[in-house]
C-alpha positions as CSV (number, residue, x, y, z in Angstrom):
1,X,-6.9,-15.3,-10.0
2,X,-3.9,-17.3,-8.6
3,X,-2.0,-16.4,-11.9
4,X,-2.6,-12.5,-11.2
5,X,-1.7,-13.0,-7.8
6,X,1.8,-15.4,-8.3
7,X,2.4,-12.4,-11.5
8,X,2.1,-9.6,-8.8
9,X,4.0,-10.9,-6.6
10,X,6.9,-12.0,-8.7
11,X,7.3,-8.6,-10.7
12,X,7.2,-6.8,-7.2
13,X,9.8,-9.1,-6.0
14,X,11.8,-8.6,-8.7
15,X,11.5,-5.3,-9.7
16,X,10.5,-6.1,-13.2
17,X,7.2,-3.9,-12.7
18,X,8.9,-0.9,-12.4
19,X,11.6,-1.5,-15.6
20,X,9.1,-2.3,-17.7
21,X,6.6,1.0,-17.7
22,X,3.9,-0.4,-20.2
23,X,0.3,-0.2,-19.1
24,X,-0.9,-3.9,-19.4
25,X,2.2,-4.5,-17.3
26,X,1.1,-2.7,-14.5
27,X,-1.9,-3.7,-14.6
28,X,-1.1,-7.1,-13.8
29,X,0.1,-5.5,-10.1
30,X,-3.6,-5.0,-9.7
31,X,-6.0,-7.5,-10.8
32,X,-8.6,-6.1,-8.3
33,X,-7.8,-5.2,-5.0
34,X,-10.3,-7.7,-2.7
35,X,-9.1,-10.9,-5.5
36,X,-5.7,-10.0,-4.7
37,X,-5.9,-10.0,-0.8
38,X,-7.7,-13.3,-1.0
39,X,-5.2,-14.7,-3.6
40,X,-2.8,-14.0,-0.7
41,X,-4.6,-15.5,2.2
42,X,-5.3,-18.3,-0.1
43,X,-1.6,-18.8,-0.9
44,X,-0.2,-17.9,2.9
45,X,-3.0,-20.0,4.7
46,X,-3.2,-23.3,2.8
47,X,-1.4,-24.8,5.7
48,X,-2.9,-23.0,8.5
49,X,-5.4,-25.9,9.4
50,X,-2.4,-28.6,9.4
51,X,0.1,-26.2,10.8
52,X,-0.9,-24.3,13.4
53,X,2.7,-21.8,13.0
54,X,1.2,-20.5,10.1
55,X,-1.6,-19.1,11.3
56,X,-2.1,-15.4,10.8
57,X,0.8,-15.1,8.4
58,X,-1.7,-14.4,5.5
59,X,-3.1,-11.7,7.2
60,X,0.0,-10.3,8.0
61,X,1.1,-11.1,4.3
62,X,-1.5,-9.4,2.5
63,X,-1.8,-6.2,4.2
64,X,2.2,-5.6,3.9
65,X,2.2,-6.8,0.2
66,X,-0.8,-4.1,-0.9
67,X,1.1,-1.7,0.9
68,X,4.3,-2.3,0.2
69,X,3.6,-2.7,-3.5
70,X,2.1,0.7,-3.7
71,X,5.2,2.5,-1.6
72,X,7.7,0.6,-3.7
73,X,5.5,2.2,-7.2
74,X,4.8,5.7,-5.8
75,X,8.5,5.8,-4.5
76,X,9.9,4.8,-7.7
77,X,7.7,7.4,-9.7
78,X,9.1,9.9,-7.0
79,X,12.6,9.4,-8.0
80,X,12.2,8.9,-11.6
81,X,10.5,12.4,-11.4
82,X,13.4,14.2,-9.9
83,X,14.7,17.3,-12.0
84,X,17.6,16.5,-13.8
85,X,18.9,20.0,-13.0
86,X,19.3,18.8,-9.2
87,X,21.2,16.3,-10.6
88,X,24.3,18.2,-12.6
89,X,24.1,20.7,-9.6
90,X,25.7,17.9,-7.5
91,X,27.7,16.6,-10.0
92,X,29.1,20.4,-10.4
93,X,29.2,21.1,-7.3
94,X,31.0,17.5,-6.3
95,X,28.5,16.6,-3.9
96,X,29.6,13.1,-2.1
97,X,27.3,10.2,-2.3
98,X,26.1,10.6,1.3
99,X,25.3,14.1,0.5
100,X,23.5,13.5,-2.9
101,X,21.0,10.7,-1.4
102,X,20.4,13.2,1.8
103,X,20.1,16.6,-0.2
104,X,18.7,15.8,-3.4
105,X,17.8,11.9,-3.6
106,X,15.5,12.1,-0.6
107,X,13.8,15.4,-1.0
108,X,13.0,14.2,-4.2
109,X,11.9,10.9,-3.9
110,X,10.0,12.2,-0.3
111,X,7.0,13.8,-2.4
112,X,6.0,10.3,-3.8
113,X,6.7,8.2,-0.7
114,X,4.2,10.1,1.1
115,X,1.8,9.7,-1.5
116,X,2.4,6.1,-1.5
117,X,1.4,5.8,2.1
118,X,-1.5,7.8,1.5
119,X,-2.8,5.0,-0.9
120,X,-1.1,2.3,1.6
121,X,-3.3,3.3,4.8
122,X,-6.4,3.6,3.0
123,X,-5.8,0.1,0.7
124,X,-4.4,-2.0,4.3
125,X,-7.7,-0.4,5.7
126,X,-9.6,-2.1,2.8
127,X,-7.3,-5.2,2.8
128,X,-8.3,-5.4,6.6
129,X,-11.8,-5.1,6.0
130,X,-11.4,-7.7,3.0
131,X,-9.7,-10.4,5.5
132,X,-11.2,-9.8,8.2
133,X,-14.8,-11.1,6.8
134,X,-12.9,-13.9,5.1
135,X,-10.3,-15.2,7.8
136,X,-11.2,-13.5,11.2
137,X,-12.4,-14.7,14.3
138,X,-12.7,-11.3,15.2
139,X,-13.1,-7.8,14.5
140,X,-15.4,-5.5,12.7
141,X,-15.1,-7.1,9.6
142,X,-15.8,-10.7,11.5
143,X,-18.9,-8.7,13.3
144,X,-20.2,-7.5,9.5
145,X,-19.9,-11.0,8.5
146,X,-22.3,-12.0,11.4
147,X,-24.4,-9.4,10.9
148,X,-25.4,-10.1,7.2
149,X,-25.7,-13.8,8.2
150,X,-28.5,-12.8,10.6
151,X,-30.2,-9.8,8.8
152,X,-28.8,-7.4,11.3
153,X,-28.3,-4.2,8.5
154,X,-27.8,-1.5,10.9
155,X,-24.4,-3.2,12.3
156,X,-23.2,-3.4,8.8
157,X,-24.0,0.0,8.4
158,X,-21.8,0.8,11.7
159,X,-19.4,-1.0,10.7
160,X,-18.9,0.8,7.3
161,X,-18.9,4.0,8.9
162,X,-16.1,2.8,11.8
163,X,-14.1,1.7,8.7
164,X,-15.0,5.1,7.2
165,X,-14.3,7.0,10.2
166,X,-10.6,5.0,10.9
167,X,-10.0,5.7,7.1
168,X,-10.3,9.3,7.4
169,X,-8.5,9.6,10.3
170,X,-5.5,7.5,9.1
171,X,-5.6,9.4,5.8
172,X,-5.7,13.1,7.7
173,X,-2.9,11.9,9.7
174,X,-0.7,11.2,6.6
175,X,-1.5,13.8,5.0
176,X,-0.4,16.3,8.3
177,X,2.7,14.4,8.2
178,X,2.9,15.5,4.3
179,X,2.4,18.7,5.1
180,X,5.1,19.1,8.3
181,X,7.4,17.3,6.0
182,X,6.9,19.1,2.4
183,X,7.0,22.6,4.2
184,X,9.6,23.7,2.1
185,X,7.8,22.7,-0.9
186,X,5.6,25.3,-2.9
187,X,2.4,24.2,-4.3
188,X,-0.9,25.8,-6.3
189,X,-2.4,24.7,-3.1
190,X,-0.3,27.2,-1.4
């Protein structure tokens, strides 16, 4: 698990993930969602007991890393998916490089970043849920983890259905966001 987690981490860092577009490759970004959240807090907090500075750094660490890993893929796909068309357009029409990025670079890659939130809020919900019942004090997840100790099944069912209900909501957010956004955009949806 600590060798999927130092791999994920090091082709995200460096970009390799996204050069190299073979399917065992990215694969390696996800060994399974919960295994790599721990990974992190195992890797972030091996000092927190002696050092008392590091302490909520591996929370903090794996809920920006899940996210940030799937913005940085869904973002890519967005601009690698951009219609070449656009492209000679601006090149014809002698568009300047300010003007590229803000007229065809970012209504192009826009599509995918939002997207990749979507799959951010509802993956740092799950990352939240995952750390809180491992490294919490507090919280709902902390509360769950009480709950099962003592046999209590009806707060773990609240709890699920506050994580539930906070996962919806986030998600219908994004998505209004999406929509206020992509107004210009035409869809079979539409």
């Amino acid at each position: 698990m600590r060798a999927h987690a130092f791999a994920a981490l090091f082709l995200a860092i460096t970009g390799l993930a996204a050069a190299i577009d073979h399917p065992d490759i990215q694969t390696l970004l996800w060994p399974t969602g919960s295994a790599f959240v721990v990974g992190l807090l195992y890797i972030a907090e091996g000092g927190a007991r002696r050092n008392p500075l590091h302490y909520g750094l591996g929370t903090w660490l794996a809920l920006t890393s899940t996210a940030a890993l799937l913005l940085g893929i869904h973002t890519h796909n967005g601009l690698r998916t951009i219609d070449s068309r656009y492209v000679e357009l601006a090149e014809t029409l002698g568009l300047s490089r300010p003007r590229f990025l803000l007229h065809i670079v970012l209504p192009g890659a826009l599509p995918g970043f939002l997207l990749g939130m979507r799959f951010a809020v509802t993956t740092a919900w799950l990352a939240l849920a995952v750390v809180e019942q491992v490294n919490a004090t507090s919280g709902i997840g902390y509360m769950m983890g009480l709950a099962r100790t003592y046999g209590q099944t009806d707060i773990i069912i609240v709890g699920l259905v506050v994580y539930g209900l906070l996962g919806l909501l986030s998600d219908a957010l994004v998505r209004l966001v999406e929509r206020e956004a992509l107004s210009w955009r035409r869809t079979l949806a539409d």
